[in-house]
C-alpha positions as CSV (number, residue, x, y, z in Angstrom):
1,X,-55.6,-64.8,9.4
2,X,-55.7,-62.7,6.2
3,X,-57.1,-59.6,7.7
4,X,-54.1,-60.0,10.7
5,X,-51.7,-60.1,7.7
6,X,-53.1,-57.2,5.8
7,X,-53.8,-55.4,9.4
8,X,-49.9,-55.9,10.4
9,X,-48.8,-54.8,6.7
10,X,-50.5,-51.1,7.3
11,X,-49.3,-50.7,10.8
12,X,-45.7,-51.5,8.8
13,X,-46.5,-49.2,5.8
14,X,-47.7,-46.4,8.1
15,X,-44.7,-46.2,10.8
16,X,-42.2,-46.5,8.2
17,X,-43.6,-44.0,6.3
18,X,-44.0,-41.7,9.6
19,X,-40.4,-41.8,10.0
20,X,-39.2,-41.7,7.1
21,X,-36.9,-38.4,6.4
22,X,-38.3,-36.1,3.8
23,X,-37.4,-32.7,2.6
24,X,-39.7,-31.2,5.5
25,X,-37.0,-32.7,7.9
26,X,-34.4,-29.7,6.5
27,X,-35.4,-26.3,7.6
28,X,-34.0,-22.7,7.4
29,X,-34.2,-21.8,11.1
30,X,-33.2,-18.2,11.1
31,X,-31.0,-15.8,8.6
32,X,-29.5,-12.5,9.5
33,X,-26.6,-10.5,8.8
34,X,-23.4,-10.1,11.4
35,X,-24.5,-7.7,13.2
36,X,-27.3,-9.7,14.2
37,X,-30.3,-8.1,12.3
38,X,-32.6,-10.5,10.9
39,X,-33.1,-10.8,7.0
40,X,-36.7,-10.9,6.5
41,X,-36.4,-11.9,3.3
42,X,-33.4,-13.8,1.6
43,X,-34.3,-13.1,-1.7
44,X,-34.1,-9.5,-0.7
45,X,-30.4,-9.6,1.0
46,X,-28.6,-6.2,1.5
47,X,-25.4,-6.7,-0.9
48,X,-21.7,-7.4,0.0
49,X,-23.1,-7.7,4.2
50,X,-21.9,-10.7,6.1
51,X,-24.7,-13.1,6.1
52,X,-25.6,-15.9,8.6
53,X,-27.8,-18.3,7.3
54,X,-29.0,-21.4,9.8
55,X,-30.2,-24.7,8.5
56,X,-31.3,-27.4,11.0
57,X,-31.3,-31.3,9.7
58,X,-34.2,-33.1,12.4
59,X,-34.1,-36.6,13.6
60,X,-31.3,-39.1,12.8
61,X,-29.2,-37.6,10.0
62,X,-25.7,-38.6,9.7
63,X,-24.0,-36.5,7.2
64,X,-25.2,-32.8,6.3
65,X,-24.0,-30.0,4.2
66,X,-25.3,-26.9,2.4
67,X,-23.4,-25.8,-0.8
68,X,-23.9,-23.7,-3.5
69,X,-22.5,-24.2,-7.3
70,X,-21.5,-20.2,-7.0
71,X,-18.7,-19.1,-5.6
72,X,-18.8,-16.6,-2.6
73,X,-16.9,-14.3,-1.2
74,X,-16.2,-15.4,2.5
75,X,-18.1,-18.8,2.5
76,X,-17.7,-20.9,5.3
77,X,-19.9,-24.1,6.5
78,X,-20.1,-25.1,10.1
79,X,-21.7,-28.2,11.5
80,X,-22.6,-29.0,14.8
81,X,-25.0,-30.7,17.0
82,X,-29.0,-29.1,17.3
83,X,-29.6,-27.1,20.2
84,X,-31.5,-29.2,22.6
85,X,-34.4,-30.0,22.9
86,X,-34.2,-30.6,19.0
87,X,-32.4,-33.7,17.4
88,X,-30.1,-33.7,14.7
89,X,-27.9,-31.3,12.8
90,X,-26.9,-27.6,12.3
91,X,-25.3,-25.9,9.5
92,X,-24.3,-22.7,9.6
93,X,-23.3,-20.7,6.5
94,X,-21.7,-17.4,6.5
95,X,-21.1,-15.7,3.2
96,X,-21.6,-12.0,1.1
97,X,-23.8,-11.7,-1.8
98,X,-22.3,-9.0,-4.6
99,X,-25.2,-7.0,-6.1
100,X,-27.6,-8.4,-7.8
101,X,-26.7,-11.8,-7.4
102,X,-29.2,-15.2,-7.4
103,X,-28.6,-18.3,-6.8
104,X,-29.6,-21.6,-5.1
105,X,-28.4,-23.2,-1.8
106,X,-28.7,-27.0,-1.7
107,X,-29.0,-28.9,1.4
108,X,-28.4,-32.4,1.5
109,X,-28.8,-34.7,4.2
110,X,-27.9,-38.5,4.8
111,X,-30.6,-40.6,6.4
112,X,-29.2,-43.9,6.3
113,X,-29.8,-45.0,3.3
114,X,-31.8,-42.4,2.3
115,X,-30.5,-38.9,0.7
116,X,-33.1,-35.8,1.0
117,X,-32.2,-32.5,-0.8
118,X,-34.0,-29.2,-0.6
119,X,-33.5,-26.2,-2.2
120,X,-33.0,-22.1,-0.6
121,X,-33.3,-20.0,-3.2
122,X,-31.5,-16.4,-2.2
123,X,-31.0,-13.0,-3.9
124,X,-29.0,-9.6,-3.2
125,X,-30.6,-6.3,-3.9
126,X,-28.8,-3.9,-6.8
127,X,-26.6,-1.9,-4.9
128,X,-23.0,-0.6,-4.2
129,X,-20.3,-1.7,-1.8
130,X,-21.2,0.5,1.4
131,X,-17.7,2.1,2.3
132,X,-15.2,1.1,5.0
133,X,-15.2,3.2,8.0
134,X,-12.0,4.8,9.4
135,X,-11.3,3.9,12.9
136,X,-8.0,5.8,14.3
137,X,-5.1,7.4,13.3
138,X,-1.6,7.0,14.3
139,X,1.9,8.7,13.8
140,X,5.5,7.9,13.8
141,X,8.7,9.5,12.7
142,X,9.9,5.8,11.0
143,X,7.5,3.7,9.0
144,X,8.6,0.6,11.1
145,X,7.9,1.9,13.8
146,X,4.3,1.7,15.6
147,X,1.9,4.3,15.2
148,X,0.9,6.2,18.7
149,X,-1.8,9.1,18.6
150,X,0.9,11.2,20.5
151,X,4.4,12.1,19.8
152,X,7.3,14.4,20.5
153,X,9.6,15.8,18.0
154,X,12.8,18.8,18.9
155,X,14.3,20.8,16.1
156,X,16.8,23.2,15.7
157,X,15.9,26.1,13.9
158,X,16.0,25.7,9.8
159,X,15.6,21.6,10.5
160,X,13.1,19.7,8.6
161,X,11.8,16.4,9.7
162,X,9.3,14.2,7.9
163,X,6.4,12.8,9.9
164,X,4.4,9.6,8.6
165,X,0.6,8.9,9.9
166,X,-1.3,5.8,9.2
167,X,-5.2,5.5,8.7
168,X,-6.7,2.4,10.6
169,X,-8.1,0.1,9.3
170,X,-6.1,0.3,5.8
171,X,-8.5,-0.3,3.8
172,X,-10.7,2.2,5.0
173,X,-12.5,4.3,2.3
174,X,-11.7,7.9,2.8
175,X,-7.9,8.2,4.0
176,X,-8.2,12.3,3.7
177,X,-6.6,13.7,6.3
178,X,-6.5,17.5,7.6
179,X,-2.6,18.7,8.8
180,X,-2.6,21.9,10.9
181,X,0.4,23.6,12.8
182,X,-1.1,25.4,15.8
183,X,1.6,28.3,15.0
184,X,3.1,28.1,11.6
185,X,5.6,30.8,12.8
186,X,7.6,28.4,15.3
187,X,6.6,25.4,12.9
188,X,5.2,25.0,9.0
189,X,4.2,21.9,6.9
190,X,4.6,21.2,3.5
191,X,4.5,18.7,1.3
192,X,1.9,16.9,2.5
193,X,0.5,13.2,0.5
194,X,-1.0,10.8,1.7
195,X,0.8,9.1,4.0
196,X,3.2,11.9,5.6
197,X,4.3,15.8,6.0
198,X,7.3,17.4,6.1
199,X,7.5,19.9,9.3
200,X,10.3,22.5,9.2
201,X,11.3,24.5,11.9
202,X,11.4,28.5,12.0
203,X,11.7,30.2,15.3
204,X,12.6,29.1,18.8
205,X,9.4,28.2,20.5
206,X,6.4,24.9,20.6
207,X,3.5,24.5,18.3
208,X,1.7,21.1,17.8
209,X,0.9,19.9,14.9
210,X,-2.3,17.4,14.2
211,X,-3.2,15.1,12.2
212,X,-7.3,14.5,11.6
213,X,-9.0,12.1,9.7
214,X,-12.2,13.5,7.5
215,X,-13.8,10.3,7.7
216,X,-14.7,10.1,12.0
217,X,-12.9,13.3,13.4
218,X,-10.3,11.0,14.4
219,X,-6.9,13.1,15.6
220,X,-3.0,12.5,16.6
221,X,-1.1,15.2,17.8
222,X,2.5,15.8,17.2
223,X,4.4,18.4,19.8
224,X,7.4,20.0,18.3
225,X,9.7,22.2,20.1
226,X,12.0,24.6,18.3
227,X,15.3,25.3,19.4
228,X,17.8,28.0,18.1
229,X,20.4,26.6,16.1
230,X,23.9,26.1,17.5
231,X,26.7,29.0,17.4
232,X,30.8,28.2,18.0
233,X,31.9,27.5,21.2
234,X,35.3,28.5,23.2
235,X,38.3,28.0,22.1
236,X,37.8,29.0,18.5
237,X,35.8,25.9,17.4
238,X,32.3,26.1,15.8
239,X,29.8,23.8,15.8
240,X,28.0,22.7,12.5
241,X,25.0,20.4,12.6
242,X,25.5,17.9,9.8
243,X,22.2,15.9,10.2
244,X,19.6,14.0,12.5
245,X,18.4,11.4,13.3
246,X,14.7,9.9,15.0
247,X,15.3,8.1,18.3
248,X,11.7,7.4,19.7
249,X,10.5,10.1,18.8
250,X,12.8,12.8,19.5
251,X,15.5,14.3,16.8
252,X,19.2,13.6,18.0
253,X,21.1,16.4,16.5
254,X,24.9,15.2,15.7
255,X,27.5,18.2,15.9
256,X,30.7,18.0,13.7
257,X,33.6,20.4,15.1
258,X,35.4,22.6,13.0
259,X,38.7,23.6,15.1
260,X,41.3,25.4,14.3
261,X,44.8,26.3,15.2
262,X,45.8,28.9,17.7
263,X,48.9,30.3,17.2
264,X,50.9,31.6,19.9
265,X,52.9,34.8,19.5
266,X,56.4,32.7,19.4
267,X,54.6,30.3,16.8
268,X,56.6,32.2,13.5
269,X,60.1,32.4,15.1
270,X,62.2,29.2,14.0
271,X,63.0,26.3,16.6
272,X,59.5,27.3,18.1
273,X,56.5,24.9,18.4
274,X,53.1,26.0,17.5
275,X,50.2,25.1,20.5
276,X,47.2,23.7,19.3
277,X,43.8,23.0,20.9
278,X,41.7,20.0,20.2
279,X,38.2,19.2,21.5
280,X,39.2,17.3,24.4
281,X,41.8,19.4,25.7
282,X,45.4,21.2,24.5
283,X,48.4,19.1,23.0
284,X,51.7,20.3,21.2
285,X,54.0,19.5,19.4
């Protein structure tokens, strides 16, 4: 009767102990960075890269999380169920490492009553933040307007007009741009920064002006046709352009009318009634 004890005692001791959760339960199951190439090392991480890092928690855990006592740019945790035929937990951990930096991943998981922690320790190389690529370029004649690779602009002869580009994504690292007017005779630029140009008109004709990016070869085009400026008109009345303004993309030149008064050949005797002309037609008084 002992030995049935003692027997029934081991078999006890020994399955409970076979399923019992331990720190070999909690495995890193792959790491690579965003674009999908693997990390074969993680104390060897390529700095300020997005970095996926996959944990898997096996058998019957009921909580799970991986946390870190740094803080990290972009840090995010994701549990969800193990990919079949595995049972369990994942926990997926996306993050950037700045240069240089180590530090320690702690994975806990719940086992019922039982709490099992293991410890990832990762590194980034020494290194500088790779730069941002550009990825377009885009112009406009308003800065609220949206930015299209090709636009049209008309100006009158002596008419300057402003034209604004924009450098996708923003915070790309090398925003130099090279302007170029395909015949600086009809069309010049000047005054060029970093986020516009001025374009003034000098003959009657169409150049195209564009716009390329240093970083890619990206390019937008701007067409601008020159037109000779306005003269007077019949009647005696000139025609002086005051201003103009940007309506998708095109310059609306406004005209203000200078008339003036035709005097008839009775107009100085007394009793008599000078004739005037007005833009619309004639009227006396």
């Amino acid at each position: 009767m002992k030995k049935i004890f003692l027997l029934a005692c081991f078999v006890l001791l020994f399955c409970g102990s076979a399923f019992a959760a331990s720190e070999e339960d909690i495995l890193l199951l792959s790491a690579d960075y965003g674009d999908g190439a693997e990390i074969p090392d993680i104390t060897a991480i390529e700095p300020y890269r997005p970095v996926r890092l996959v944990f898997q928690f096996q058998g019957a855990v009921d909580k799970a999380s991986v946390l870190t006592k740094t803080v990290l740019p972009r840090y995010t945790e994701t549990i969800e169920a193990a990919l079949p035929p595995a049972e369990g937990k994942r926990v997926i951990v996306e993050c950037e490492l700045p240069s240089g930096l180590e530090l320690t991943l702690i994975a806990t998981g719940h086992y019922g009553n039982d709490v099992i922690t293991s410890f990832f320790p990762i590194k980034a190389r020494e290194g500088e933040r790779p730069g941002v690529p550009v990825t377009g370029i885009g112009l406009l004649l308003n800065p609220a307007e949206t930015p299209q690779t090709f636009i049209r602009v008309t100006l009158e002869k002596g008419v300057s007009e402003k034209i604004y580009y924009q450098i996708e994504p923003e915070h790309a690292t090398n925003k130099n741009v090279t302007i170029e007017s395909s015949d600086s005779n009809v069309a010049e630029i000047s005054d060029s920064d970093e986020s516009s140009t001025t374009v003034t008109a000098k003959k009657k004709g169409k150049t195209y002006v564009s716009f390329t990016a240093k970083d890619g070869g990206f390019t937008a085009t701007c067409e601008v046709t020159v037109t000779e400026t306005s003269t007077g008109g019949g009647g005696g009345c000139n025609a002086n352009i005051f201003g103009g303004t940007a309506v998708g993309g095109t310059v609306l030149l406004a005209a203000m009318f200078a008339c003036h008064t035709l005097k008839t050949p009775d107009s100085g005797k007394p009793g008599s009634r000078a004739k005037r002309r007005g833009i619309f037609g004639s009227s006396s008084r």
